[in-house]
RODO-2510 file (C-alpha; in nm, 4 decimals, decimal comma):
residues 296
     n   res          X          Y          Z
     1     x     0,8486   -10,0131    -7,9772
     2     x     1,1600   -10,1479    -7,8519
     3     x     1,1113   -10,4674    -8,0003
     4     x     1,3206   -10,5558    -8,3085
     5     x     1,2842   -10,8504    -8,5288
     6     x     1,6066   -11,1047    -8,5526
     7     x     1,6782   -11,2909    -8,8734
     8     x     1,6137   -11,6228    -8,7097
     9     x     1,2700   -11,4795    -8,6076
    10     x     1,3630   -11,3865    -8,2498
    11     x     1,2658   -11,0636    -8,0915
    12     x     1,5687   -10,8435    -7,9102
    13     x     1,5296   -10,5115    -7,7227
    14     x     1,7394   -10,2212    -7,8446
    15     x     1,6501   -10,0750    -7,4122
    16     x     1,9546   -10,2107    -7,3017
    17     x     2,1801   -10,0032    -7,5853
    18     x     2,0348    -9,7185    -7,5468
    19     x     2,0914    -9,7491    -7,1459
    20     x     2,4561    -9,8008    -7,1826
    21     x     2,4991    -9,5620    -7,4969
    22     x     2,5626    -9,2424    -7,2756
    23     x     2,8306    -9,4410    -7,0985
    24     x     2,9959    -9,5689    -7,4205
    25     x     2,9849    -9,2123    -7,5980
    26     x     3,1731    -9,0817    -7,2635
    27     x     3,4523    -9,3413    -7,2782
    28     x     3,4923    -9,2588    -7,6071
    29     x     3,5130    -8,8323    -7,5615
    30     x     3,7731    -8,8857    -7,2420
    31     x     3,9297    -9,1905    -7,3522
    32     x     3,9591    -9,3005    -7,7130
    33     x     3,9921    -8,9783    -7,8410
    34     x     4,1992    -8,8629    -7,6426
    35     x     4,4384    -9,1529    -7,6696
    36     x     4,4075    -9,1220    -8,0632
    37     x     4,5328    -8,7608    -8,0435
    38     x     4,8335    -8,8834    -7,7985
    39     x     4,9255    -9,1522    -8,0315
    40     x     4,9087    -8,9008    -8,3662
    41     x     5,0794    -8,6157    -8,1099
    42     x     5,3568    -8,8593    -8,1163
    43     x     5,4560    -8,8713    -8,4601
    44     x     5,4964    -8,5013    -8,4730
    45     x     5,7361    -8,2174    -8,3291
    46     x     5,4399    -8,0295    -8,1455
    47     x     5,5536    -7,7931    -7,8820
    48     x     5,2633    -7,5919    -7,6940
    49     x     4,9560    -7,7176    -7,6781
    50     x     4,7356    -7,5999    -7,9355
    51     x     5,0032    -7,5574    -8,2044
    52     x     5,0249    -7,8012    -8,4751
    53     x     5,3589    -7,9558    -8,5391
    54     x     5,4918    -8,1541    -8,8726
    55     x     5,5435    -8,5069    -8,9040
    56     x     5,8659    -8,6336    -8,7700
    57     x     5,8292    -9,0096    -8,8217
    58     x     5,9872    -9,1964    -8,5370
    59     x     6,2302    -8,9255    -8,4386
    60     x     6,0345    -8,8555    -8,1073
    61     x     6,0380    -9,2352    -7,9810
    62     x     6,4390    -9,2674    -8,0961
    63     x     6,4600    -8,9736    -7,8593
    64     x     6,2910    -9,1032    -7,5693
    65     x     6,4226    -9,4456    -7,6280
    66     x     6,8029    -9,3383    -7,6061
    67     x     6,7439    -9,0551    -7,3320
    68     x     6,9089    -9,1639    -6,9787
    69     x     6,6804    -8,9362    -6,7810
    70     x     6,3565    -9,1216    -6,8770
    71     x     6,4918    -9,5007    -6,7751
    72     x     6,6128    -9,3410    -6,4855
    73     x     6,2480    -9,1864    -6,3739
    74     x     6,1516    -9,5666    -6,4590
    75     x     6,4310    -9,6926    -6,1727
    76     x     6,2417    -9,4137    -5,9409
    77     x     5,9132    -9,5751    -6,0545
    78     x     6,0064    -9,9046    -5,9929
    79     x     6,1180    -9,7795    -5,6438
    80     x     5,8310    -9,5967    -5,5804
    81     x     5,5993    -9,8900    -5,6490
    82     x     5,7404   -10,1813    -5,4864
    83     x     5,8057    -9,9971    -5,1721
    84     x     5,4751    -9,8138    -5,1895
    85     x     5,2945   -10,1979    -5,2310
    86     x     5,4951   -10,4074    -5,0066
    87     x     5,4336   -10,1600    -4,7147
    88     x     5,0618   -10,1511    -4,8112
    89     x     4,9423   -10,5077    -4,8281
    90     x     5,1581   -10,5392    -4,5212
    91     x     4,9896   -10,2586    -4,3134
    92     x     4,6307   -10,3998    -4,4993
    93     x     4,7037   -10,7298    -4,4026
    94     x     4,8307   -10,6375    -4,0827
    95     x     4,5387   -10,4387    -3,9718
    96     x     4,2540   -10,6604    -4,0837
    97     x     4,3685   -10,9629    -3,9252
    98     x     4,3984   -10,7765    -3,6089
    99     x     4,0595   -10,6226    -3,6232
   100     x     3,8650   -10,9370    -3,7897
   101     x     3,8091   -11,1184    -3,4479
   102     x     3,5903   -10,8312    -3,2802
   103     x     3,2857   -10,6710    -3,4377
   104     x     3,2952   -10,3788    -3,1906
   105     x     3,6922   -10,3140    -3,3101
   106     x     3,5556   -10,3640    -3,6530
   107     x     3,2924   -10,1130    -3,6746
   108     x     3,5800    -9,8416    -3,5013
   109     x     3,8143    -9,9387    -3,7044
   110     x     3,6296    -9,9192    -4,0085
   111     x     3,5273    -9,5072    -3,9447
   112     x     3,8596    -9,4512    -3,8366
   113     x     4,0710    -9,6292    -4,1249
   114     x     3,8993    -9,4368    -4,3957
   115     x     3,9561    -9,1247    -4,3003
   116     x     4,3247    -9,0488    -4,4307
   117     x     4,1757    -9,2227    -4,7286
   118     x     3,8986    -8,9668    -4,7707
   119     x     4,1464    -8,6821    -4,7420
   120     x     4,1928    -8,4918    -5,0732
   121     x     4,5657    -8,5064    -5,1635
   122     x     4,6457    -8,1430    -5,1775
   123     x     4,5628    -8,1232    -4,8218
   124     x     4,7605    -8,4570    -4,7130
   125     x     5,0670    -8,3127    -4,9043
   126     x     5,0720    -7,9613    -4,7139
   127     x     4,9521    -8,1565    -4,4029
   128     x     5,2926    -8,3727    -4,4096
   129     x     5,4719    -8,0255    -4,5383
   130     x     5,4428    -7,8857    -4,1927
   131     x     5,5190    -8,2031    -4,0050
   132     x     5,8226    -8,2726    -4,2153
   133     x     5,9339    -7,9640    -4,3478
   134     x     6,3094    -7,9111    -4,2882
   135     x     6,2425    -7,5197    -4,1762
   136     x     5,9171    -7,4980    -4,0166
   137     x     5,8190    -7,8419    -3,9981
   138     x     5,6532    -7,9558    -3,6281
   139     x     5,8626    -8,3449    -3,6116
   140     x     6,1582    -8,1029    -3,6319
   141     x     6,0857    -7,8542    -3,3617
   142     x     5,9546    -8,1739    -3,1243
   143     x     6,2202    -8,3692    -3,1519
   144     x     6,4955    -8,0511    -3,0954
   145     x     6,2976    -7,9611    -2,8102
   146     x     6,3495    -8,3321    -2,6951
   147     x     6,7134    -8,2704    -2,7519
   148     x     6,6585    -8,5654    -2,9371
   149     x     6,8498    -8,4211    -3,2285
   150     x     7,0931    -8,1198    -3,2827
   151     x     6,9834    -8,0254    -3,6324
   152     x     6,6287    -7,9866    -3,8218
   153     x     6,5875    -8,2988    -4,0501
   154     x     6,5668    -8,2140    -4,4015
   155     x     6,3279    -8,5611    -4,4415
   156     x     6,1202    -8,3887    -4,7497
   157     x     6,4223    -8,1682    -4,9463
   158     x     6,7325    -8,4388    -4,8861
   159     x     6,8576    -8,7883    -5,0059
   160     x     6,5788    -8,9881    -4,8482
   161     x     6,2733    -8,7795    -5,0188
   162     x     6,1847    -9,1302    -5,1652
   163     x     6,1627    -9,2672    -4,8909
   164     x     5,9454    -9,0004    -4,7115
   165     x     5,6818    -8,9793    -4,9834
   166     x     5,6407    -9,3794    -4,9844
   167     x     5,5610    -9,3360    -4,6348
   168     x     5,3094    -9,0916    -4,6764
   169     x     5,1488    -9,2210    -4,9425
   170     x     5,1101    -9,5665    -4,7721
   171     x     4,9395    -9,3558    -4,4711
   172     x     4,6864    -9,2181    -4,7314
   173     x     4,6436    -9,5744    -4,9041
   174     x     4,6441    -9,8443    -4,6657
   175     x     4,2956    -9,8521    -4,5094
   176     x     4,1773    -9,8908    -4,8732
   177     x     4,3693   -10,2241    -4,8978
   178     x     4,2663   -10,3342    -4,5171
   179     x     3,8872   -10,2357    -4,5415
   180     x     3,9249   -10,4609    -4,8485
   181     x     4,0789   -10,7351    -4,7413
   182     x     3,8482   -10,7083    -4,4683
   183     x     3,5181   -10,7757    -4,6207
   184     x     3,6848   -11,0484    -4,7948
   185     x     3,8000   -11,1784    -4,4868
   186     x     3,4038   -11,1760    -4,3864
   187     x     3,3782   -11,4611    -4,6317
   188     x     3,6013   -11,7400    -4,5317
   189     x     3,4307   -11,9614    -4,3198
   190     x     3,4890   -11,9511    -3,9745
   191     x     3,4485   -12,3584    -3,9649
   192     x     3,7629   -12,3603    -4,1648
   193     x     3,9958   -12,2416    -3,9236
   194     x     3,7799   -12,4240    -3,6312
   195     x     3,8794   -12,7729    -3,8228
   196     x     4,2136   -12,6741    -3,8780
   197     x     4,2704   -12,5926    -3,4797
   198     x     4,1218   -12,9370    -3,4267
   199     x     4,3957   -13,1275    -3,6222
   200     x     4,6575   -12,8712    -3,4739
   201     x     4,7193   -12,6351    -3,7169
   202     x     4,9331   -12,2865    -3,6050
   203     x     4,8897   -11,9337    -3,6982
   204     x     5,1081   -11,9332    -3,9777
   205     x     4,9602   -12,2724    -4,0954
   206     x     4,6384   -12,1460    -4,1081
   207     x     4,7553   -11,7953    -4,2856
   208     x     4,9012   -11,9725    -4,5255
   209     x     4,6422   -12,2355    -4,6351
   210     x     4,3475   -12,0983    -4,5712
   211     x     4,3295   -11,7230    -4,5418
   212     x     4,5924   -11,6731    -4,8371
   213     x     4,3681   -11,9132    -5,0644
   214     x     4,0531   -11,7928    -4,8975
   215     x     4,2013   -11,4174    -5,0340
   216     x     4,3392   -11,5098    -5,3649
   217     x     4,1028   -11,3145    -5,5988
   218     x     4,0340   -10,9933    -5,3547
   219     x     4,5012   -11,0448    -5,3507
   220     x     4,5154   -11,0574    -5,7556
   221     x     4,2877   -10,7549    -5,8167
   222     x     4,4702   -10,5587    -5,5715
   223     x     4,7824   -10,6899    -5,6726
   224     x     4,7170   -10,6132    -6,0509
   225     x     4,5146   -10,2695    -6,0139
   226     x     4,7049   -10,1398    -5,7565
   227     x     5,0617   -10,1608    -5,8603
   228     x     4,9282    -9,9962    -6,1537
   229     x     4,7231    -9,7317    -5,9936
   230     x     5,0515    -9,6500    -5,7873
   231     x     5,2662    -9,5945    -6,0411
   232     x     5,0366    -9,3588    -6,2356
   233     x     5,0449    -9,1483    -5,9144
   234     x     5,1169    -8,8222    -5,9462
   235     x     5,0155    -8,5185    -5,7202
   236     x     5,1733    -8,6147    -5,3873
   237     x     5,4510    -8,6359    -5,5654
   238     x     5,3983    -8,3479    -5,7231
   239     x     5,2490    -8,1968    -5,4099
   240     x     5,5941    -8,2079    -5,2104
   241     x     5,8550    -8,2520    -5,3961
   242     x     5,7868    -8,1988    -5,7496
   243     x     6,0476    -8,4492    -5,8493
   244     x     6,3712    -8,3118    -5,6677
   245     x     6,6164    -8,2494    -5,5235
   246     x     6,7956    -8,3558    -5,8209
   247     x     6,5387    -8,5326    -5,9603
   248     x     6,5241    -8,8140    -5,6915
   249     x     6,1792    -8,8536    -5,7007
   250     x     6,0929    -8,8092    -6,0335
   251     x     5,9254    -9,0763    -6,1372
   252     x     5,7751    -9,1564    -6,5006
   253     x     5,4456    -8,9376    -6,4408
   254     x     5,6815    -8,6875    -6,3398
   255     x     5,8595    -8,7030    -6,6435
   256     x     5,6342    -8,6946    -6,8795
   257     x     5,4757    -8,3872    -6,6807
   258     x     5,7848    -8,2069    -6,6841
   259     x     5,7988    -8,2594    -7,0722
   260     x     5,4350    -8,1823    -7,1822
   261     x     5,3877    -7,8660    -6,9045
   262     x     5,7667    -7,7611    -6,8416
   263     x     5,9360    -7,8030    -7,1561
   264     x     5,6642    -7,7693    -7,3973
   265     x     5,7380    -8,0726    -7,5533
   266     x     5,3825    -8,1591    -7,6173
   267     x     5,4854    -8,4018    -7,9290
   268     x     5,7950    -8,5373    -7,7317
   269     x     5,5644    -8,6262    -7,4447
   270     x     5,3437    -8,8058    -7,5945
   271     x     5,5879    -9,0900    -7,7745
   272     x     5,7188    -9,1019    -7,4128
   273     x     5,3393    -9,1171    -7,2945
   274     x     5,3150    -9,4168    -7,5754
   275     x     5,5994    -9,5768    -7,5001
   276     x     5,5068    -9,5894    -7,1105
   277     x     5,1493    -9,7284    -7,2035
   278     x     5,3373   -10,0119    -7,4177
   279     x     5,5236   -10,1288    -7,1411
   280     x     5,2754   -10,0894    -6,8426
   281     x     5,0167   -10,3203    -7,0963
   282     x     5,3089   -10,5539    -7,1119
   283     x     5,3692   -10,5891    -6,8000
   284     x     4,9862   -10,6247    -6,6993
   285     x     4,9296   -10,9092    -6,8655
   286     x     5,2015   -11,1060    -6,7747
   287     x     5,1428   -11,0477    -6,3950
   288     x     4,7979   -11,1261    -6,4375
   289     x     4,9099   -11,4330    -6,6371
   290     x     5,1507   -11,5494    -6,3380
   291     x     4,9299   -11,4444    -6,0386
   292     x     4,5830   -11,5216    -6,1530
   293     x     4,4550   -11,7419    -5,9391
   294     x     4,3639   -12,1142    -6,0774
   295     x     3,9980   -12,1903    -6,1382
   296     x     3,9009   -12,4997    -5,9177
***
């Protein structure tokens, strides 16, 4: 019955389609639709949601496009992402090369690592609240009890928030990237690095040529999906600071939040929400054209 005649004669079964049709009718309710109804949004001077606006043409993108605050949440972004990154594939890298060697390690390591990655993140953001808090917070109290400083540090609410929330949301992230790089470190061969101590290779030499290489696609799909994933972060953010003081921390999510839920900007929003997409596409493909690895 599920058996259809081809024009060339050939039989083809309609099972798989109707398998994957649930899947492709979700995609399109949360996705396509939803993106339609952005993009249209856009072109209109909607304010709360659920009220219609009128067509404004391309006043809502000339406003976005000459408005200082949203290419300044981009230099936050841009801040927040390359620090977030580095620090991760440094801490991944760092971790699973030191665990690698021993099974017994690995196996600990493994249950321990993902557990700040399991944690919801509501509950790491008021976790790190009362470590870091300027006026309750526990690193305060220890280290003034330490006489180690004279004054609580206001590490959440002052000039280095940034900083703070990269840190904490590398300590929720990391294990991801070192279980990862882990199992792909499982796959190299161990004669590889057996020949290259014969003919006297180093450490670094053997990083380099064979465990780099060895890495390249697990490195470009973390490379490419992550630095995407972290920029669209938004609740820690949200969580702990919710983009201050003074807007340090707000970052393009942020932004756009602030519009949509804040403002009541709705159609505002969603040229900026456009706009964002545009450039985040953009850049996507021409990282993945300049770090996908070569086929051999």
């Amino acid at each position: 019955m599920n058996l259809v005649k081809h024009k060339a004669g050939r039989r083809f079964s309609i099972l798989p389609y109707l398998l994957i049709a649930p899947l492709v009718l979700w995609l399109i309710l949360t996705i396509f639709i939803p993106v339609i109804n952005v993009i249209l949004e856009s072109f209109k001077n909607t304010t709360y949601v659920g009220t219609k606006g009128e067509n404004v043409g391309l006043a809502n993108y000339k406003s976005v496009l000459t408005d200082a605050a949203y290419w300044k949440s981009w230099g936050k972004s841009l801040i927040w992402v390359v620090g977030c990154t580095i620090l991760q594939t440094i801490l991944g890298f760092s971790v699973a090369l030191l665990v690698r060697g021993n099974k017994r390690i690995q196996k600990i390591a493994k249950n321990w690592m993902i557990i700040p990655w399991i944690i919801p993140t509501i509950v790491v953001g008021i976790m790190w609240q009362w470590i870091f808090n300027g006026s309750y917070g526990i690193l305060n109290k220890m280290l003034m009890s330490l006489n180690l400083i004279s004054k609580p540090l206001n590490l959440i609410g002052g000039k280095g928030s940034m900083l703070t929330l990269i840190f904490i949301n590398v300590w929720h992230w990391f294990p991801f990237t070192a279980v990862i790089l882990l199992a792909g470190l499982a796959t190299i061969p161990k004669e590889l690095y057996e020949s290259a101590s014969v003919d006297g290779a180093g450490g670094l030499r053997k990083f380099l040529h064979i465990t780099l290489p060895g890495l390249s696609n697990i490195t470009f799909a973390l490379g490419v999906v992550g630095t995407l994933w972290c920029f669209n972060i938004f609740d820690i953010i949200w969580t702990l600071t919710s983009g201050g003081p003074l807007d340090t921390t707000t970052t393009v999510p942020i932004y756009i939040y602030r519009g949509a839920f804040k403002s009541f900007k709705i159609g505002r929003t969603s040229a900026a929400s456009v706009l964002t997409s545009l450039i985040l596409l953009v850049f996507a493909i021409i990282m993945i054209r300049a770090t996908k690895p070569k086929e051999e």
